[in-house]
Backbone as CSV, one residue per row, in Angstrom:
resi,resn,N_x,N_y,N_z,CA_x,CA_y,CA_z,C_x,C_y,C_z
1,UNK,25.957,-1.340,-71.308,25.981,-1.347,-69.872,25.557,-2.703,-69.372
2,UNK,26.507,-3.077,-68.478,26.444,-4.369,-68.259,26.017,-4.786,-66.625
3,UNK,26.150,-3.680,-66.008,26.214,-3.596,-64.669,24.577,-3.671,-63.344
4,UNK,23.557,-3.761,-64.530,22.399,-3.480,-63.948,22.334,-4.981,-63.239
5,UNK,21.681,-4.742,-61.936,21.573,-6.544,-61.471,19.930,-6.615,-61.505
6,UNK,19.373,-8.146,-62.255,18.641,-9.038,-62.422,17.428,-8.965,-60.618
7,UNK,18.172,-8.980,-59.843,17.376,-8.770,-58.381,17.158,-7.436,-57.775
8,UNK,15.952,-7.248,-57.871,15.521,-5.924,-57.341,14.642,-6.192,-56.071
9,UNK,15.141,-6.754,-55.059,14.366,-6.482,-53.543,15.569,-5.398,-53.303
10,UNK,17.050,-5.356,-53.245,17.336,-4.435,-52.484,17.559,-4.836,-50.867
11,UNK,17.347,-3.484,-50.122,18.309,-3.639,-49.269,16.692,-4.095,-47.897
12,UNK,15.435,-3.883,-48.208,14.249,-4.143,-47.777,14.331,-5.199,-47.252
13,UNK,14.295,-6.897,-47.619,14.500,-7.831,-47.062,15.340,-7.452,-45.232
14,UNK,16.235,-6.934,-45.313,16.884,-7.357,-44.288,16.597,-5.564,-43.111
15,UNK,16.233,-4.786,-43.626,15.698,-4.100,-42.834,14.266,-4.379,-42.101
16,UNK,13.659,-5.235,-42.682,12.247,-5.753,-42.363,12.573,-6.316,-41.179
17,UNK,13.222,-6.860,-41.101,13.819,-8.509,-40.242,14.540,-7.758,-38.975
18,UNK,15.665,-6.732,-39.440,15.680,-6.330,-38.224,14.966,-4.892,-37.311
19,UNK,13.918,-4.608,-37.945,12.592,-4.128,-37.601,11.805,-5.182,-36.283
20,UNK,11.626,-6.305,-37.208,10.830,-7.107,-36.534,11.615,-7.450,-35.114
21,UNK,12.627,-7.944,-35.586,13.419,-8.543,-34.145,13.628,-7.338,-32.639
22,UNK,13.753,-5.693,-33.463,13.926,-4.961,-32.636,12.424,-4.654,-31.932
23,UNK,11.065,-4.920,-32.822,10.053,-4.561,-31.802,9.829,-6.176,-31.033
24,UNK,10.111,-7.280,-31.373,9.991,-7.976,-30.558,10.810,-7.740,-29.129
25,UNK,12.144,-7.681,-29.216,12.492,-7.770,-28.199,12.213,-6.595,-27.302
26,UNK,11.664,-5.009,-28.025,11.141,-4.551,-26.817,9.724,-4.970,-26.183
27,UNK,8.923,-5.518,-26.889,8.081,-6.318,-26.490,8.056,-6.816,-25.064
28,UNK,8.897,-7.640,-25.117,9.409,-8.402,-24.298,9.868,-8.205,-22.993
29,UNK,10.479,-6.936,-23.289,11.540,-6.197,-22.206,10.385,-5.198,-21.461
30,UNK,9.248,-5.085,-22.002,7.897,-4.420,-21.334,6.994,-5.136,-20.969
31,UNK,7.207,-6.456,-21.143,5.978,-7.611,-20.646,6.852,-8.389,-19.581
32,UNK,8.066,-8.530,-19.450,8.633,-8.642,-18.450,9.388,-8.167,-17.041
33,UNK,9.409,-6.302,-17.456,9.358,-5.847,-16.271,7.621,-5.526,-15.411
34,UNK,6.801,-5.326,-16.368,6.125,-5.609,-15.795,5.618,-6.547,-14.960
35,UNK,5.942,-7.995,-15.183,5.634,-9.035,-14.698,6.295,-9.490,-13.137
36,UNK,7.915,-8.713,-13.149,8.525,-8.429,-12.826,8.465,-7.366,-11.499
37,UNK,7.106,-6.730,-11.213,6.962,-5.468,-10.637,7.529,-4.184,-10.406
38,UNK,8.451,-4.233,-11.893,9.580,-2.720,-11.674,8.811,-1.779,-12.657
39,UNK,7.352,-2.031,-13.170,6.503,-1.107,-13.334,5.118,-1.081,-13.048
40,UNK,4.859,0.173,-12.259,3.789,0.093,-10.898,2.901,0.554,-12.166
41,UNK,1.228,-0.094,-11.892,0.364,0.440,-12.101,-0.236,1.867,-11.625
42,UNK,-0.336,1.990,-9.999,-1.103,3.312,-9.768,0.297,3.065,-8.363
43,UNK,0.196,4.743,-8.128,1.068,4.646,-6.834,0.023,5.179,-5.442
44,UNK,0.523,4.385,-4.440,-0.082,4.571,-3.363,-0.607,6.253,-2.807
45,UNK,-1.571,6.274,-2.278,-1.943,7.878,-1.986,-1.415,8.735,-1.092
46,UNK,-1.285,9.567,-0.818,-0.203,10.372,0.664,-1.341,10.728,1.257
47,UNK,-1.871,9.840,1.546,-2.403,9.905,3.335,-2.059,8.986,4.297
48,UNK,-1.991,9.370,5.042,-1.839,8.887,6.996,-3.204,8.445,7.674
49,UNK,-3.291,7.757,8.614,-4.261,7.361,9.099,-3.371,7.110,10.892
50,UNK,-4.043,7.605,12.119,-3.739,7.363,13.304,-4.878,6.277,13.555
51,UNK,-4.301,5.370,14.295,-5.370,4.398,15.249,-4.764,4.576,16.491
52,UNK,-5.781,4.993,17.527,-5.162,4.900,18.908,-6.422,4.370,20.035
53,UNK,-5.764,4.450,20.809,-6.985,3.652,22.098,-7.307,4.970,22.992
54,UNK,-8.795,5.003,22.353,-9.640,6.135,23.472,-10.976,5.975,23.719
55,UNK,-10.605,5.933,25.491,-11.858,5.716,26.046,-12.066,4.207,25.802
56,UNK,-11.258,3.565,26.057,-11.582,2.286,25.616,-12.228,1.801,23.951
57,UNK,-12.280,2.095,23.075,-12.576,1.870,21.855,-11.198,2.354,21.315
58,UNK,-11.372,1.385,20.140,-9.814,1.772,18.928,-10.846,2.692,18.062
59,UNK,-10.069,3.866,17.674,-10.499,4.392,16.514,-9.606,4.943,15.618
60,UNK,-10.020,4.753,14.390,-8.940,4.784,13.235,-9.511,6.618,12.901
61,UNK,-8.378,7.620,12.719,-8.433,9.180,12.001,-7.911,8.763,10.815
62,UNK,-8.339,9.411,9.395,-7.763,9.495,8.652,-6.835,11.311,8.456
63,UNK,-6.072,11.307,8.501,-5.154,12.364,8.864,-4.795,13.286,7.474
64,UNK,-4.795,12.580,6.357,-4.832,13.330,5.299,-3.395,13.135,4.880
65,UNK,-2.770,14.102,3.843,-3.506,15.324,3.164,-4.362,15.154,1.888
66,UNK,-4.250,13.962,1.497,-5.221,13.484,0.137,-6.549,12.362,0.901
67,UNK,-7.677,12.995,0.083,-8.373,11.651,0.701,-8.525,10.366,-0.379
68,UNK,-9.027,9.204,-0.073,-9.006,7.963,-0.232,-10.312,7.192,-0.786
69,UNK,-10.510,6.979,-1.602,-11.847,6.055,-1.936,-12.092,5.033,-0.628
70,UNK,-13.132,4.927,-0.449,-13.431,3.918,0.720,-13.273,2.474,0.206
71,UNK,-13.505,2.118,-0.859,-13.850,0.911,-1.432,-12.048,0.432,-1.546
72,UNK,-11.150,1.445,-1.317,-9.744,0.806,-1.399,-9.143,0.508,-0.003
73,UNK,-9.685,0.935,0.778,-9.102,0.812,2.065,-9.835,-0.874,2.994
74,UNK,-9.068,-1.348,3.548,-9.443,-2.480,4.245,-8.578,-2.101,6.293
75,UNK,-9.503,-2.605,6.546,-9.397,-3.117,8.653,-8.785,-4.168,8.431
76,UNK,-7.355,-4.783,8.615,-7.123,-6.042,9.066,-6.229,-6.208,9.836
77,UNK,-6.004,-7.217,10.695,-5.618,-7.483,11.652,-5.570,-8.918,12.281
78,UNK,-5.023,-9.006,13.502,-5.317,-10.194,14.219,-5.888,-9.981,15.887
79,UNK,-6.717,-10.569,16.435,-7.381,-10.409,17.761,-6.887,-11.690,18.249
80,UNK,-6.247,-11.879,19.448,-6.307,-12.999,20.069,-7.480,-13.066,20.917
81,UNK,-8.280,-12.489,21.143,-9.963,-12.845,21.560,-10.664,-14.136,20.687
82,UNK,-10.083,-12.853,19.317,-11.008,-14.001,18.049,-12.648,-13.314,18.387
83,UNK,-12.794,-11.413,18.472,-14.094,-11.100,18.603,-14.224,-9.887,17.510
84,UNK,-13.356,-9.731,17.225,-13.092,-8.328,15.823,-13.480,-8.953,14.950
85,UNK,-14.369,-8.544,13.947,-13.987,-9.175,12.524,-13.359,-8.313,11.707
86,UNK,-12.821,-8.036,10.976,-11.828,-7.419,10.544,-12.337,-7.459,8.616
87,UNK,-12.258,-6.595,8.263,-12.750,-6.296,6.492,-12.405,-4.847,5.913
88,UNK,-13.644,-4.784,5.660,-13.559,-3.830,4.069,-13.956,-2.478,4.972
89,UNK,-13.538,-1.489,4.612,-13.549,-0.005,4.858,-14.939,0.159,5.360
90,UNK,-15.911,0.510,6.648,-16.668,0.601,6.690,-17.512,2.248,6.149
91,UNK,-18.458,1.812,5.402,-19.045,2.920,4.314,-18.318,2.748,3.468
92,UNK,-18.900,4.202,2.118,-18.748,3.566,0.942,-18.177,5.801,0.593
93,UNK,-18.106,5.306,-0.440,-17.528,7.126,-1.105,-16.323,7.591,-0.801
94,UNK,-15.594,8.381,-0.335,-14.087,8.527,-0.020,-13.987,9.139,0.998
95,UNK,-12.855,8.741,1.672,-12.638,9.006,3.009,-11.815,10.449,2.981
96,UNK,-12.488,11.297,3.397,-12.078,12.420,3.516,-10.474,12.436,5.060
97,UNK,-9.647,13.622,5.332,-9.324,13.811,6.241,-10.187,14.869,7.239
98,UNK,-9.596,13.494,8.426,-10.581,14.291,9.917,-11.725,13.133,10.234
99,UNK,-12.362,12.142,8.832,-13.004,11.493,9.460,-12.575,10.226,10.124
100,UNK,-13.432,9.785,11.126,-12.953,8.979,12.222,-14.175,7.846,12.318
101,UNK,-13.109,6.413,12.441,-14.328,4.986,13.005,-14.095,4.878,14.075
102,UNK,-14.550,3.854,14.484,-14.437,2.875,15.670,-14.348,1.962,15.036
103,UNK,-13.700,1.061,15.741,-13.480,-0.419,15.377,-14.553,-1.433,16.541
104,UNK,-15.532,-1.969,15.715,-16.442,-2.544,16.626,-15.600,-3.665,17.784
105,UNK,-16.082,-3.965,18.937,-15.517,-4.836,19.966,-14.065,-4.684,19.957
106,UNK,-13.074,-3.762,19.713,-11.833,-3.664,19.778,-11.807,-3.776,21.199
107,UNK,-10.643,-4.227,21.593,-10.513,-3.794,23.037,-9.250,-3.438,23.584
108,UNK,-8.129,-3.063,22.156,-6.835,-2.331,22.845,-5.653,-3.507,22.588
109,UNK,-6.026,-4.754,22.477,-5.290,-6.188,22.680,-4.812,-6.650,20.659
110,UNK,-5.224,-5.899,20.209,-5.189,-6.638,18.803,-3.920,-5.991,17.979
111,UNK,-3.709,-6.404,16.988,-3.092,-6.121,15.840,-3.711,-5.294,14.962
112,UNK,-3.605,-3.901,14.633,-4.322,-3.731,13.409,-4.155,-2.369,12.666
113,UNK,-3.997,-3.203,11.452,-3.666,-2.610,10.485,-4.714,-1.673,9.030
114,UNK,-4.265,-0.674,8.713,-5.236,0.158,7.361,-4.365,-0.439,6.661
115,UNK,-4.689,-0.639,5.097,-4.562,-1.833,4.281,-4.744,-0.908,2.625
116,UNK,-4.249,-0.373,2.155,-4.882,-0.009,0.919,-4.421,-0.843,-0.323
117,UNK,-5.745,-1.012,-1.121,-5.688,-2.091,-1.876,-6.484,-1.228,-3.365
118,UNK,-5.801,-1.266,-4.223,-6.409,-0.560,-5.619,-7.351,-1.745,-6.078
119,UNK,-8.588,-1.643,-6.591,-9.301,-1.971,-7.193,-8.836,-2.862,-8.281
120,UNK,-8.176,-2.169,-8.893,-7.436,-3.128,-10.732,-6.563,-3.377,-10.317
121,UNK,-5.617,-3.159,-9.276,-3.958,-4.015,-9.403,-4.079,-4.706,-8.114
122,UNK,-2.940,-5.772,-8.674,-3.095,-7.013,-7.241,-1.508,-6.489,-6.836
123,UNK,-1.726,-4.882,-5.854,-1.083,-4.342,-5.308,-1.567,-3.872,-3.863
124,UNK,-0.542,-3.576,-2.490,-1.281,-2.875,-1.137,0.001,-2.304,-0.756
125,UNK,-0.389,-1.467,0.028,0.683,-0.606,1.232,-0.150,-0.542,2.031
126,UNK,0.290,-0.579,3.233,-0.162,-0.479,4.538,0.281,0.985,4.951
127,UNK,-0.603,2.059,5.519,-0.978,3.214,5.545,-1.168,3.248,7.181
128,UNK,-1.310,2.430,8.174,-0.745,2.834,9.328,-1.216,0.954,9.924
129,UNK,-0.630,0.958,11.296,-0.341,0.187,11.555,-0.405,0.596,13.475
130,UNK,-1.400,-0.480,14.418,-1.812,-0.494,15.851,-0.763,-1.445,16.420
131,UNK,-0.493,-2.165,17.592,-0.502,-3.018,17.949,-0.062,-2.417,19.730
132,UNK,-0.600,-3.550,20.233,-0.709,-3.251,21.509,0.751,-3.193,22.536
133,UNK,2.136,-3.683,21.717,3.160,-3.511,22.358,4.158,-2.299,22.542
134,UNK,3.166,-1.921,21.074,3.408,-0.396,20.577,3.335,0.519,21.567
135,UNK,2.346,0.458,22.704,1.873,1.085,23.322,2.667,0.186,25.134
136,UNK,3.170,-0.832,25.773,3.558,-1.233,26.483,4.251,-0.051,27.848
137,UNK,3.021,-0.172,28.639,3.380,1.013,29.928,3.752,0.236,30.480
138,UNK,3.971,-1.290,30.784,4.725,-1.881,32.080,5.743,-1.227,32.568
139,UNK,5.996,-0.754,33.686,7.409,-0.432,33.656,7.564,1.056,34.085
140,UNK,6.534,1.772,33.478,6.568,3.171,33.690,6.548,3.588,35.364
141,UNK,7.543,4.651,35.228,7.433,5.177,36.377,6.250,6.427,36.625
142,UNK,5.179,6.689,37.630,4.500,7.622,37.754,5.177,9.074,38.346
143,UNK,6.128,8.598,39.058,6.908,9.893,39.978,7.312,10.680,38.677
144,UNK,7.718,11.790,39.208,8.138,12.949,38.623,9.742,12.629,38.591
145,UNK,9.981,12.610,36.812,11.037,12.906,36.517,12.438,13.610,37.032
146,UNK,12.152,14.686,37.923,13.000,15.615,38.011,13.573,15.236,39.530
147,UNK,11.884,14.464,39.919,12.432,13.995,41.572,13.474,12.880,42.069
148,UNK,13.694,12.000,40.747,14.255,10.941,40.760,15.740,10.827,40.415
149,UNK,16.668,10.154,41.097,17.673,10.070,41.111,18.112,9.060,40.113
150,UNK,18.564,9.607,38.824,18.654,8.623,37.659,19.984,7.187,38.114
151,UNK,21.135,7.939,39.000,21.964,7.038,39.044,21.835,5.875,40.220
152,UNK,20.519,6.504,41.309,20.572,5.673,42.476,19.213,5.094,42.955
């Protein structure tokens, strides 16, 4: 018998190799969508938050239906006063629904926004959103609807 061959690696060599090449390139294809942002770390929470103007003070409801760590939520905004300061969730533990701030020196004129920001990812959604044009009564009529002659 003449037929035995002298090299015994076999068919190993080249399954190794394309082993390797196939976990590299998924490697790759997971360090770059990530990088990429088409894979989210944590997803944003399903709660709502109302800010409205009462009684002269802004106050932010958190409306629910999940509540919120406090330490993720941020006040920001813009004041053309320049008398708000605007930050980090005031208090600390999680914001249940139903509870309610004030926004110190608000006065109805500002921009402002709830801000949620996760702790470990350099990720946010904005969870509700004020602004004073939002609200724009110039214009309104006081009379009664029904009394008024829409075409004349």
């Amino acid at each position: 018998m003449t037929g035995f061959r002298a090299d015994d690696r076999g068919f190993t060599p080249i399954a190794g190799s394309g082993v390797l090449v196939g976990v590299v390139v998924l490697l790759l294809a997971v360090v770059g969508a990530a990088m990429f942002g088409l894979i989210d770390g944590v997803a944003p929470p399903d709660a709502e938050f109302e800010i409205e103007h009462d009684d002269g003070d802004i106050v932010v409801t958190a409306v629910g239906p999940d509540p919120v760590p406090a330490e993720e939520l941020y006040v920001r905004g813009a004041d053309p006063d320049e008398e708000v300061t605007f930050g980090a969730w005031p208090g600390d533990g999680v914001v249940q629904p139903g509870e309610r701030i004030t926004i110190p020196e608000a006065t109805g004129n500002e921009d402002i926004e709830i801000v949620w920001e996760p702790v470990a990812f350099a990720r946010s959604e904005t969870l509700a959103s004020y602004s004073e044009s939002d609200i724009d009564t110039d214009g309104w009529d006081e009379a009664d609807p029904l009394d008024s002659d829409p075409l004349g």
